[in-house]
NUDO-83890 format. One record per residue (C-alpha): residue number from 1; residue in three letters; x, y, z. Coordinates in steps of 0.02 Angstrom, whole numbers. Example, Ala and Ser with C-alpha at 12.3 -4.5 7.8 and 13.67 -1.06 7.14 Angstrom:
# residues 2
seq 1 type ALA px 615 py -225 pz 390
seq 2 type SER px 684 py -53 pz 357
# end
This chain:
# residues 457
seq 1 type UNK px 564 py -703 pz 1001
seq 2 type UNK px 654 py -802 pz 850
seq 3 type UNK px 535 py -728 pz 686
seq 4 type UNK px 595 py -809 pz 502
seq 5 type UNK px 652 py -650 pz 415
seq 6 type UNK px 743 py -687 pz 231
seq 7 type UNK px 870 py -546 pz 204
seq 8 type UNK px 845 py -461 pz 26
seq 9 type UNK px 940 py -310 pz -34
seq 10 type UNK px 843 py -180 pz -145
seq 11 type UNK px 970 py -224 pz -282
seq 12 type UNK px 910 py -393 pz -303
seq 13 type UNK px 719 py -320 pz -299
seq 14 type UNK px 749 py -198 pz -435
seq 15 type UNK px 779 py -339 pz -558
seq 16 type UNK px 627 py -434 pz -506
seq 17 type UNK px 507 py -301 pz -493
seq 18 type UNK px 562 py -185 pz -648
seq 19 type UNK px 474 py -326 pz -752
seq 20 type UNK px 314 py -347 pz -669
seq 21 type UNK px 285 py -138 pz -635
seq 22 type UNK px 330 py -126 pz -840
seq 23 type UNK px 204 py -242 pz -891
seq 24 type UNK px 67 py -138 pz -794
seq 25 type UNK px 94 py 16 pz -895
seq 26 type UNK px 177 py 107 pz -722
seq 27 type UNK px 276 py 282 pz -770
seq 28 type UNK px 149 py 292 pz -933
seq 29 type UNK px 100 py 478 pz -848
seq 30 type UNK px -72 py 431 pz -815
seq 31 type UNK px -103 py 387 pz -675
seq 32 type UNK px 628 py -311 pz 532
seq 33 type UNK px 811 py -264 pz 490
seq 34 type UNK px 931 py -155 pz 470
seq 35 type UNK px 995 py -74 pz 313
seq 36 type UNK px 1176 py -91 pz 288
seq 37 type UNK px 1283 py 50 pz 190
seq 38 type UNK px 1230 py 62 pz 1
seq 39 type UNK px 1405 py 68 pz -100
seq 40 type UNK px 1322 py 177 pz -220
seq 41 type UNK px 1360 py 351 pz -300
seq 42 type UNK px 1208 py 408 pz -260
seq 43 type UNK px 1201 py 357 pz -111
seq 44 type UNK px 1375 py 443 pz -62
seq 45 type UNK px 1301 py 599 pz -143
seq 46 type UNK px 1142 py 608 pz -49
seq 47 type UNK px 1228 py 614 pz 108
seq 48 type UNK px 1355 py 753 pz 53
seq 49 type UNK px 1208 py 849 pz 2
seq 50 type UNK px 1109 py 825 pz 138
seq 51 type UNK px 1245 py 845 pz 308
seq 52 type UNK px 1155 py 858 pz 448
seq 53 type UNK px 1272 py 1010 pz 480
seq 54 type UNK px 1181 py 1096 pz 354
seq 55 type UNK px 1064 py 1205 pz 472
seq 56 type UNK px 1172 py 1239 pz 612
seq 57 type UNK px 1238 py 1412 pz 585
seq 58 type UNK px 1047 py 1456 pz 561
seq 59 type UNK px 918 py 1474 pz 694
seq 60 type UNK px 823 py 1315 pz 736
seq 61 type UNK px 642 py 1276 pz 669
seq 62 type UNK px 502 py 1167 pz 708
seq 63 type UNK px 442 py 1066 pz 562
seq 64 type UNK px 266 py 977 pz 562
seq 65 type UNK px 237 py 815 pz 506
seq 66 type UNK px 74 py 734 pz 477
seq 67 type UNK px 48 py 556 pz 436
seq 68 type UNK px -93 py 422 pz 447
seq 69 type UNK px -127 py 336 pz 605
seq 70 type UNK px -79 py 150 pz 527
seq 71 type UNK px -3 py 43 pz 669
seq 72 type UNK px 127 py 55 pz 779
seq 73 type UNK px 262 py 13 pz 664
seq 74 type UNK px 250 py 159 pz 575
seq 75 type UNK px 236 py 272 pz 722
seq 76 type UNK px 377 py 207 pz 788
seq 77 type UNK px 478 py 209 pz 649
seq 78 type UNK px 443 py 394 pz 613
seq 79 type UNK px 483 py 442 pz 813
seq 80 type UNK px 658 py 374 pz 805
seq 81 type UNK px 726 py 452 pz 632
seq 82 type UNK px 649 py 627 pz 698
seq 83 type UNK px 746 py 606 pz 844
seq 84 type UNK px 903 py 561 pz 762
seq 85 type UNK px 866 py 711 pz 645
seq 86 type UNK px 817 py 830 pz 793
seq 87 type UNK px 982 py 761 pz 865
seq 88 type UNK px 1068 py 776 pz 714
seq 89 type UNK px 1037 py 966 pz 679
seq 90 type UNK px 941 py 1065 pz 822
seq 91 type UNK px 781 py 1061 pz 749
seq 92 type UNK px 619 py 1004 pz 799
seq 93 type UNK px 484 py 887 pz 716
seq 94 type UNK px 312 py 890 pz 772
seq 95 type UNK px 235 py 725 pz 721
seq 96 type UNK px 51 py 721 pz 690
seq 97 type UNK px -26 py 580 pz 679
seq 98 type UNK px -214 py 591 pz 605
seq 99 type UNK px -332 py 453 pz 659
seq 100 type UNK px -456 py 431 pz 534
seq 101 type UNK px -372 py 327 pz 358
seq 102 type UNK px -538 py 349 pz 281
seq 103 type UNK px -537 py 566 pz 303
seq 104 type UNK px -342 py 591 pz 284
seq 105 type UNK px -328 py 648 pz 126
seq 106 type UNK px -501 py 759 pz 147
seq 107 type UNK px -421 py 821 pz 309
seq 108 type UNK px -249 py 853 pz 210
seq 109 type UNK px -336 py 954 pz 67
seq 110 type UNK px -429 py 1058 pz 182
seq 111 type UNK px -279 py 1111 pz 284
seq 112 type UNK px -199 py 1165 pz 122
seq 113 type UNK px -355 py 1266 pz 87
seq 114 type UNK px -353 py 1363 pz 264
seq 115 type UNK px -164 py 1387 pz 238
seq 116 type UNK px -141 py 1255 pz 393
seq 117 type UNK px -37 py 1139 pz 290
seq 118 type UNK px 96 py 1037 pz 367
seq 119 type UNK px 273 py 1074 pz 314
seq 120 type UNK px 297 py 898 pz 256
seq 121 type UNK px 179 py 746 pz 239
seq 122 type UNK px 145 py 545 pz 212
seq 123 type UNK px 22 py 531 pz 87
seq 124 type UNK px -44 py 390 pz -9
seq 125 type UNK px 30 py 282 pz -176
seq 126 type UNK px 34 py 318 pz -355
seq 127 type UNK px 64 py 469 pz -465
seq 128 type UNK px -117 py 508 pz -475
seq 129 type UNK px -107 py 584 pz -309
seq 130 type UNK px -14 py 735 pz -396
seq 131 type UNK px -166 py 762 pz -476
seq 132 type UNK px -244 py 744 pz -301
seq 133 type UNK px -125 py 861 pz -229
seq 134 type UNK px -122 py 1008 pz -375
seq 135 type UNK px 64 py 963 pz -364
seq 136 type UNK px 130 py 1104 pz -494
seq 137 type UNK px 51 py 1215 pz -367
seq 138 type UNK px 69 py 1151 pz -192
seq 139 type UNK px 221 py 1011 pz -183
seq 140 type UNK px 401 py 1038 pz -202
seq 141 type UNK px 472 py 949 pz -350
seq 142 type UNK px 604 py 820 pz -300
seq 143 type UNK px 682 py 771 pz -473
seq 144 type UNK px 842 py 819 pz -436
seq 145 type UNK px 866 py 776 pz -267
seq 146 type UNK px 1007 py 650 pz -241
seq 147 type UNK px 870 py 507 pz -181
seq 148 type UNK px 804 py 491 pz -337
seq 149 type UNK px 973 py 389 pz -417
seq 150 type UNK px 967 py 275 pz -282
seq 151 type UNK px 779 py 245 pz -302
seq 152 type UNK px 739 py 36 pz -400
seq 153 type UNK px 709 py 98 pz -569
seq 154 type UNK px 547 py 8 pz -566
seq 155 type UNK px 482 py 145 pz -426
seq 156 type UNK px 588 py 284 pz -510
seq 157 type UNK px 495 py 260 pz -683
seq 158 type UNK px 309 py 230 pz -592
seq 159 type UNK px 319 py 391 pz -490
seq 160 type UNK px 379 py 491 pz -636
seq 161 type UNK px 269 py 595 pz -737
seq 162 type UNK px 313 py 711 pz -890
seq 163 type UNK px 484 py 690 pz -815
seq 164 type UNK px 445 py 755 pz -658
seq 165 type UNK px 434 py 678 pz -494
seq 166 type UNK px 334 py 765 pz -352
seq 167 type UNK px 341 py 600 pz -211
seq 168 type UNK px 486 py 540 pz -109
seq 169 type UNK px 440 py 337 pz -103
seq 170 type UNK px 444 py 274 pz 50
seq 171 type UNK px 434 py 116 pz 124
seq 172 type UNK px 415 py -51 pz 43
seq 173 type UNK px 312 py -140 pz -110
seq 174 type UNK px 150 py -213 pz -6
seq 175 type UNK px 41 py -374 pz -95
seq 176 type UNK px -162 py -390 pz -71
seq 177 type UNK px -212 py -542 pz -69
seq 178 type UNK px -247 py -689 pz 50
seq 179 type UNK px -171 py -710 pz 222
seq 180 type UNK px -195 py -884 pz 304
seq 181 type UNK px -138 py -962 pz 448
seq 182 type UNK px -24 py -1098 pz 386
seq 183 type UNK px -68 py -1216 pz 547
seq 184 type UNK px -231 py -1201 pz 527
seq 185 type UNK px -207 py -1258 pz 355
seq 186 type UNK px -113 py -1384 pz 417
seq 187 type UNK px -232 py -1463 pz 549
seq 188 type UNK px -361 py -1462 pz 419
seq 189 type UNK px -282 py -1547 pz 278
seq 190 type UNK px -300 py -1402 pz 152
seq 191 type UNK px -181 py -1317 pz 42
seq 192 type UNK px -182 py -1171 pz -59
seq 193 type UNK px -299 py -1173 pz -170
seq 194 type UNK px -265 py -1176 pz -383
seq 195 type UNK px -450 py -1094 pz -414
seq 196 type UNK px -586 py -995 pz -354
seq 197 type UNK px -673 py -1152 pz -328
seq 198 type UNK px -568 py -1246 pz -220
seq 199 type UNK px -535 py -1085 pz -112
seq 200 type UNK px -730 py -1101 pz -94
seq 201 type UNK px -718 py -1275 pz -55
seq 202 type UNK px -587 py -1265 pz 92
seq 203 type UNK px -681 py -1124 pz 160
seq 204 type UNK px -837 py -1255 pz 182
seq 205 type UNK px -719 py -1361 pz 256
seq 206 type UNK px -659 py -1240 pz 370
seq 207 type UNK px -841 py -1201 pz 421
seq 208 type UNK px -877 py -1377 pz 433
seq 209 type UNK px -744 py -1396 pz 550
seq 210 type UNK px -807 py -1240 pz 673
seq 211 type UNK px -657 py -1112 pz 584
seq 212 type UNK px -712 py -965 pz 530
seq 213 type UNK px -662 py -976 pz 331
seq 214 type UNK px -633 py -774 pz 329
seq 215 type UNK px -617 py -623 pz 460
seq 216 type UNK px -694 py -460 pz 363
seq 217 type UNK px -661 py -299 pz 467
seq 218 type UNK px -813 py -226 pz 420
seq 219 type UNK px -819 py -95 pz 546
seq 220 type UNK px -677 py -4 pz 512
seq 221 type UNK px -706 py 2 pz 335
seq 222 type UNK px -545 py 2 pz 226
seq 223 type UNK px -509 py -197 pz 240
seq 224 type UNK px -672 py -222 pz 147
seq 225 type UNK px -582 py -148 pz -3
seq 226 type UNK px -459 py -261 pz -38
seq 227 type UNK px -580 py -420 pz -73
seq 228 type UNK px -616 py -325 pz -249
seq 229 type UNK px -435 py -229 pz -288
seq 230 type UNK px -369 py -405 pz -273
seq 231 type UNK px -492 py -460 pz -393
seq 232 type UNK px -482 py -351 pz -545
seq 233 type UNK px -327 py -413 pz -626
seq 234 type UNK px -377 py -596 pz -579
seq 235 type UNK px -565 py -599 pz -642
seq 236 type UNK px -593 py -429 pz -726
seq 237 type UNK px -409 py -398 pz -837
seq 238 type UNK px -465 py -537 pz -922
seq 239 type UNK px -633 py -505 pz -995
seq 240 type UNK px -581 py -322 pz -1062
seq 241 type UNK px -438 py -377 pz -1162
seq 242 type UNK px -298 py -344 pz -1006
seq 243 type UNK px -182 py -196 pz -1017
seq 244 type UNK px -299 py -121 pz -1155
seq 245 type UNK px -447 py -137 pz -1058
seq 246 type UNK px -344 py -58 pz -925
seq 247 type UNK px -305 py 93 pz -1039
seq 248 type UNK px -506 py 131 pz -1099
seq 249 type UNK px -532 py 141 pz -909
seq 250 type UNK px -397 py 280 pz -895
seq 251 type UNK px -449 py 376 pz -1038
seq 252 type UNK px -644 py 356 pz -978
seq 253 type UNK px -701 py 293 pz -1145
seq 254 type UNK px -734 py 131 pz -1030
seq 255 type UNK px -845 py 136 pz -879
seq 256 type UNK px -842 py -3 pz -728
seq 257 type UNK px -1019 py 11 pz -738
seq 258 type UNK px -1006 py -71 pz -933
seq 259 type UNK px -895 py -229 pz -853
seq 260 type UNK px -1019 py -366 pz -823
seq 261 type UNK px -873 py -476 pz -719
seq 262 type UNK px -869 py -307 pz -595
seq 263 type UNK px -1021 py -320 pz -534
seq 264 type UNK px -1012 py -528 pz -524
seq 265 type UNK px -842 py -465 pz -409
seq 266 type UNK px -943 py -386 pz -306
seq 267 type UNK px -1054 py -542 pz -313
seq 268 type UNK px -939 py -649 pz -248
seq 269 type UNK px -881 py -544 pz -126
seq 270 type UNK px -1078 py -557 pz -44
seq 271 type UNK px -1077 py -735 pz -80
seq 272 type UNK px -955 py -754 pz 64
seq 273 type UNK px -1058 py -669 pz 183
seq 274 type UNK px -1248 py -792 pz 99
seq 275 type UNK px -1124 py -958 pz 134
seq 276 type UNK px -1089 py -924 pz 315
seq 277 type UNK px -898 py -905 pz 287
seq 278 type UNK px -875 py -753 pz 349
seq 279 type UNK px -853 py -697 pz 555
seq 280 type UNK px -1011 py -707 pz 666
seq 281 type UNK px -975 py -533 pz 709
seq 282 type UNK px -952 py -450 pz 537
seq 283 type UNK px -1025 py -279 pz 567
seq 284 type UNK px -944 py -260 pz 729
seq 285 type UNK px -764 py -326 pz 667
seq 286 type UNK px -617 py -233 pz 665
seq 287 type UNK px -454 py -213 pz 585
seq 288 type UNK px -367 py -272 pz 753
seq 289 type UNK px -503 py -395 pz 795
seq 290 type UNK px -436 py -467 pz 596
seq 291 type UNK px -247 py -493 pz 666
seq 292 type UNK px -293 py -566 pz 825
seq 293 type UNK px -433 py -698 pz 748
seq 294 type UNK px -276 py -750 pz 603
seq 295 type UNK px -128 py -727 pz 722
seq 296 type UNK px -241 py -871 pz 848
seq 297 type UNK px -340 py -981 pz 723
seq 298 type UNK px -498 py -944 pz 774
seq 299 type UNK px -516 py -884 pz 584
seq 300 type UNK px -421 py -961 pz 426
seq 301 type UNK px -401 py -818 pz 292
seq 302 type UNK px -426 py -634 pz 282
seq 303 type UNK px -420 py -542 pz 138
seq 304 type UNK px -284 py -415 pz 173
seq 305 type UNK px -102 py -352 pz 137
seq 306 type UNK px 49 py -403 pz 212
seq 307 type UNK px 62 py -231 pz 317
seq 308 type UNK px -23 py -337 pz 441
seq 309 type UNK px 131 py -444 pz 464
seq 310 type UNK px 211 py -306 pz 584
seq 311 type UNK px 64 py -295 pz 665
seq 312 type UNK px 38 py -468 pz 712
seq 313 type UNK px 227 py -471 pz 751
seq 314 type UNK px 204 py -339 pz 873
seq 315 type UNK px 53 py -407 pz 959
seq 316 type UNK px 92 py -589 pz 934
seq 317 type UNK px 274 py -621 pz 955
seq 318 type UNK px 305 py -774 pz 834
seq 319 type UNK px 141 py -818 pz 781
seq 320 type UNK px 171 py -711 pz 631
seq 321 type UNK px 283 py -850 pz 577
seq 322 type UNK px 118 py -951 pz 550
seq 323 type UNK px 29 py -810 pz 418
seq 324 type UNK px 41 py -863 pz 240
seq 325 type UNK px -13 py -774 pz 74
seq 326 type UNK px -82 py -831 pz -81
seq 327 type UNK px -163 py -732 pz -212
seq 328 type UNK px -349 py -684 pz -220
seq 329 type UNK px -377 py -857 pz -365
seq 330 type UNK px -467 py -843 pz -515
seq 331 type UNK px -612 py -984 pz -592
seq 332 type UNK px -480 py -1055 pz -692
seq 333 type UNK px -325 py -1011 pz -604
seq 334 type UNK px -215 py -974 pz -453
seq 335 type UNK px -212 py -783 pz -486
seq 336 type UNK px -115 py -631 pz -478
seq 337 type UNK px -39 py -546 pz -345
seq 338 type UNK px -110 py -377 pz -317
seq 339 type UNK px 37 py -258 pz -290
seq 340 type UNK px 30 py -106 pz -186
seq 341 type UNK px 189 py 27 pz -221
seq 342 type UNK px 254 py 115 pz -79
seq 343 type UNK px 187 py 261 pz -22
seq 344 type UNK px 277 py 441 pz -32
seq 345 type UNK px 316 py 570 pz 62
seq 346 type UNK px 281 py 767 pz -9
seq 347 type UNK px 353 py 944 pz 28
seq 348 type UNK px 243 py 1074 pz 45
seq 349 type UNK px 293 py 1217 pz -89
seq 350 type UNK px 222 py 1369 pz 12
seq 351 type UNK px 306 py 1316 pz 188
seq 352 type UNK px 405 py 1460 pz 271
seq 353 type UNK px 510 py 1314 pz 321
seq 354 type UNK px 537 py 1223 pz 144
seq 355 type UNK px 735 py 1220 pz 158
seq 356 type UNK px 722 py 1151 pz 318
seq 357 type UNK px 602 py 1033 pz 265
seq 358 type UNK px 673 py 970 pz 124
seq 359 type UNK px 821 py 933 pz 224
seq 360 type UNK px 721 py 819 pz 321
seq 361 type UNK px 670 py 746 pz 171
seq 362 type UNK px 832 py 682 pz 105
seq 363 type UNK px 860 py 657 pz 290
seq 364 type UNK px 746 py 510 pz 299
seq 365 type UNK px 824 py 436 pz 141
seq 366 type UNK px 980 py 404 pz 213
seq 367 type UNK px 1044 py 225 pz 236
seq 368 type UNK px 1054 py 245 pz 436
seq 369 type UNK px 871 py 314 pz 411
seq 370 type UNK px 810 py 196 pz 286
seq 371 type UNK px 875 py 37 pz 446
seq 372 type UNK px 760 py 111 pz 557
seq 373 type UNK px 621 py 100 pz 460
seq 374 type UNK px 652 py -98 pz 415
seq 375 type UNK px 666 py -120 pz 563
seq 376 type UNK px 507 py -82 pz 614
seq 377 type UNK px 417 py -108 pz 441
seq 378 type UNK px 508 py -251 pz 347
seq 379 type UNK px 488 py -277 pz 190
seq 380 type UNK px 541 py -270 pz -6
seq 381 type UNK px 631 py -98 pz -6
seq 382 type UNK px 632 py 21 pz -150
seq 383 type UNK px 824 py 92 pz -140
seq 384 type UNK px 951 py 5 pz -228
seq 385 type UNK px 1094 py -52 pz -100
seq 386 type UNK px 967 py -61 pz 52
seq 387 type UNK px 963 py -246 pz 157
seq 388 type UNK px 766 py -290 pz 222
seq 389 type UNK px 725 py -422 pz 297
seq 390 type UNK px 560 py -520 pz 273
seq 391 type UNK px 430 py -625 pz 368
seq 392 type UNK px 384 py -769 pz 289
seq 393 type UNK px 225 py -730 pz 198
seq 394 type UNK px 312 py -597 pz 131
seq 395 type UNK px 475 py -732 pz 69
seq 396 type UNK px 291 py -808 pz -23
seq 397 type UNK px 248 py -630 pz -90
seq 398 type UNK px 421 py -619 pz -146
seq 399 type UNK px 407 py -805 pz -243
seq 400 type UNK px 265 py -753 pz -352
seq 401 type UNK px 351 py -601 pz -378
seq 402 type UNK px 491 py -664 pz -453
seq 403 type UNK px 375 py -790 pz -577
seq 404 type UNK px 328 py -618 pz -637
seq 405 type UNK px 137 py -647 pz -555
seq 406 type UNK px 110 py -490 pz -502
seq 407 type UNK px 1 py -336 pz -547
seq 408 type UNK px -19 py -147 pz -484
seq 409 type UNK px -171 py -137 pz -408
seq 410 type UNK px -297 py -40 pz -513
seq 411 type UNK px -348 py 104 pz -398
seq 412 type UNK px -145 py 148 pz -426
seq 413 type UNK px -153 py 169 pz -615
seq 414 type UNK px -322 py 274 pz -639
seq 415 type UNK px -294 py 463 pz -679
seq 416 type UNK px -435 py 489 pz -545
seq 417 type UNK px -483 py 408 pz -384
seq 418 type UNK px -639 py 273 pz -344
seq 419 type UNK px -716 py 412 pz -202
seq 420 type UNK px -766 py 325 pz -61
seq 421 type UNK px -732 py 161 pz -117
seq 422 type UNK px -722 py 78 pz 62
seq 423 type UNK px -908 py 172 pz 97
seq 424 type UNK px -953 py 66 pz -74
seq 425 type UNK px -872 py -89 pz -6
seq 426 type UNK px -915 py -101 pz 175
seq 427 type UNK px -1116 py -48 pz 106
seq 428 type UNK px -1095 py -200 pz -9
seq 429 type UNK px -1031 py -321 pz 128
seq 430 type UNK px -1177 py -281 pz 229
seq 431 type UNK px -1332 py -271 pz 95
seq 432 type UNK px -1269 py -375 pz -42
seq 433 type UNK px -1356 py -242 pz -178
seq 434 type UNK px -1191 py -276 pz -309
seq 435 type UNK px -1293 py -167 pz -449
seq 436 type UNK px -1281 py -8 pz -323
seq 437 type UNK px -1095 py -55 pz -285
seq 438 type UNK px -1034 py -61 pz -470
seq 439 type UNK px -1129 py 94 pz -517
seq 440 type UNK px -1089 py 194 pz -385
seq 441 type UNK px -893 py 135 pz -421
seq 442 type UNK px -923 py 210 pz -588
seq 443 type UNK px -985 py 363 pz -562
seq 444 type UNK px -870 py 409 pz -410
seq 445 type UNK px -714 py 392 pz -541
seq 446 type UNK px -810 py 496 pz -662
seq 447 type UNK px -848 py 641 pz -547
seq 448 type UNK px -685 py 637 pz -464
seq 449 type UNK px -603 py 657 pz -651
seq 450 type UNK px -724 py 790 pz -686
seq 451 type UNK px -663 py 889 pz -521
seq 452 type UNK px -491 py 863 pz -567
seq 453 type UNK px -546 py 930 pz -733
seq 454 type UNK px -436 py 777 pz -808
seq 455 type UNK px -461 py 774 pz -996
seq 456 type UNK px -581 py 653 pz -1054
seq 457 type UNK px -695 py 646 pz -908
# end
């Protein structure tokens, strides 16, 4: 198999990405490859601090560590570190992987409340999730942990709140947006589209031509999400004055319910399903069904994120060298680029076992640890002196990034979360009732900043 990967080093990155994370308000406290050796002092200083020797005059321990079911890659990834850790210093990690995206962090919370929590955990992106978490109360704080100097400053300064951080980052930057199938494109005579209107136009084409113009994977929910989060900085930013539009909506003295161009989002979004562009078999469509239509051309587009690309890689050899991206395009203009910050990894403050695993912890940011997960999850890394390499949608995601079009995705930079927001979306892909879906959006961010008892809500 002979996949296009572009090599990129998280030191080129940082400068790149610093710009566009500043410029959406991130760290404002409100919200395949293989790594080579970073050169770096902290680097060098993690792995004094963190020998694997460390444990073994004490008696060995079994850590747990749950995570998201969310591909192979991942899974993968994850198996081989914690065997080179288990190798490494005698202990054992028992990796739990929870099947159910849309009940993880309900399942999470609930351990924590029957005193089941696991010793360590993957957990979702963005600062807000301390507030999720109660993280003065039930995380380990990792400022001073030797990862954090070798961390992009761009990810250093969005996970950091009142000068603390809570999350270890892990992984790479991911883009929402549009994946296509650059042969189909091809065959058909299209390009990517400059507007709204001419990405409606060469779906009728597509149509026309006996292509389905998008997959949805309605069924299992999540996908049907990223239609509007790659929307709002593209149609909505605009009509509520951008970053200060942004800000009302964190402070709740703005509701989603009181942004006309939300609900027309939403509007659209149905509008694909009224014009015939979307799959015959939209309820019953699934996330894999998604890769396998794109990977063979049997569908053009799908509204996604480019942590499909392993996938499709995986499954499909060197078709993934066909999947393009483009941003979700605005009336007037090509659009944004939705950006999605890694995810993070937390310690859990009451664990018998919290030495051992924080150990783990700065374990898994080790360079040798940080090659095995490129290699199974490439992408634009968030440590400074770290090699990736990428597919080639994600050399495209990497373009816009560098013309400074991209944007963290709203749900990131809210104090509280949308509840249920793929419930909201896959209801709205199926019904079309766009007045429910925007109010509903609304008053799911109010009540979850009313449980958090964040000020303002």
């Amino acid at each position: 198999m002979t996949t296009n990967w572009k090599r990129l080093s998280g030191l080129t990155a940082v400068a790149l990405l610093t710009g566009s994370l500043a410029a959406c308000g991130g760290g404002n406290g409100t919200n395949s490859g293989s790594a080579g050796t970073s050169s770096s002092p902290a680097s060098s200083e993690a792995g004094a601090s963190s020998s694997p020797s460390a444990s073994a005059n004490k008696e060995p321990v079994k850590l747990t560590f749950a995570t998201v079911a969310n591909g192979d890659s991942e899974s993968q990834a994850f198996k081989e570190i914690f065997a080179n850790y288990e190798q490494a210093t005698g202990n054992k990690v028992d990796l739990q992987i929870l099947p159910d995206v849309n009940q993880y962090e309900n399942i999470i919370k609930t351990r924590f409340a029957t005193q089941d929590a696991p010793d360590i955990f993957y957990f979702f992106a963005g600062p807000n999730e301390y507030v999720t978490m109660q993280a003065e109360k039930n995380l380990v704080e990792m400022t001073g942990s030797a990862y954090v100097g070798n961390l992009t400053s761009a990810v250093r300064d969005f996970y950091t709140v009142d000068g603390k951080i809570y999350g270890i980052p892990w992984g790479s930057y991911n883009a929402m947006g549009v994946l296509y199938n650059k042969k189909v494109y091809e065959q058909q005579g299209l390009s990517v589209p400059n507007n709204y209107g001419e990405l409606l136009s060469n779906a009728e084409k597509l149509k026309q031509a006996g292509v389905t113009p998008f997959y949805e994977a309605v069924k299992t929910g999540w996908p049907t999400q990223i239609y509007p989060l790659s929307a709002f900085q593209s149609f909505v930013m605009p009509t509520i004055g951008g970053e200060e539009g942004v800000q009302k909506l964190v402070s709740n003295t703005l509701g989603f319910a009181e942004i006309p161009e939300m609900k027309k989002v939403f509007e659209r979004q149905f509008e694909l399903k009224t014009k015939g562009y979307y799959n015959k078999d939209l309820l019953a469509g699934t996330y894999e069904n998604q890769q396998e239509a794109l990977a063979n051309g049997t569908a053009a587009m799908a509204f996604q994120a480019d942590w499909m690309l392993p996938e499709i890689s995986k499954r499909f050899g060197d078709k993934v060298n066909d999947i393009g991206f483009f941003p979700l395009p605005s009336e007037q203009d090509a659009g944004v680029v939705s950006l999605y910050p890694p995810k993070q990894i937390f310690v859990t403050k009451t664990s018998p076992r919290v030495e051992a695993a924080k150990q783990l912890a700065e374990f898994m940011t080790q360079p040798d640890s940080l090659a095995v997960w490129y290699k199974y999850n490439p992408g634009i890394p968030v440590y400074n002196g770290v090699d990736a390499s990428l597919f080639a949608g994600q050399q495209e995601i990497y373009k816009y990034i560098e013309e400074g079009k991209g944007i963290i995705q709203i749900q990131l930079r809210l104090p509280a979360g949308i509840i249920d927001f793929d419930k909201i979306t896959q209801e709205l892909v199926g019904k079309g009732d766009a007045q429910k879906a925007v109010e509903q959006m609304d008053k799911n961010y109010k009540q979850d900043g009313k449980n958090k008892k964040i000020a303002g809500f």
